[in-house]
Steps between C-alpha positions, in 0.01 A plus 500: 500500500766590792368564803663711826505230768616573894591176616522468879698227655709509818722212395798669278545172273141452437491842425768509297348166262195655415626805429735333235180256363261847488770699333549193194157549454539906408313602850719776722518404853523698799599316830401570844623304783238589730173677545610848577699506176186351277298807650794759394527286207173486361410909552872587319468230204099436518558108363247314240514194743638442906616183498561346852708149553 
């Protein structure tokens, strides 16, 4: 089972890694590179998991 993940990180290459390890695994990823985006993120997309680094 795939599940929606919002992963928030600052760092762009950290980031960037586990949104390429999530995606092999069949999960779509939505990145936020700080808190104001993972609150606009989260009401527009309404993600299975937040995921924070």
């Amino acid at each position: 089972m795939a599940y929606k993940i919002l992963l928030a990180e600052d760092e762009p290459t950290m980031r960037r890694l586990m949104w390429m390890l999530l995606g092999r695994q069949g999960h779509p990823v939505i990145e936020a590179k700080n808190g104001a985006m993972v609150i606009n993120l989260v009401n527009q997309h309404q993600p299975d998991l937040v995921c924070s680094m």
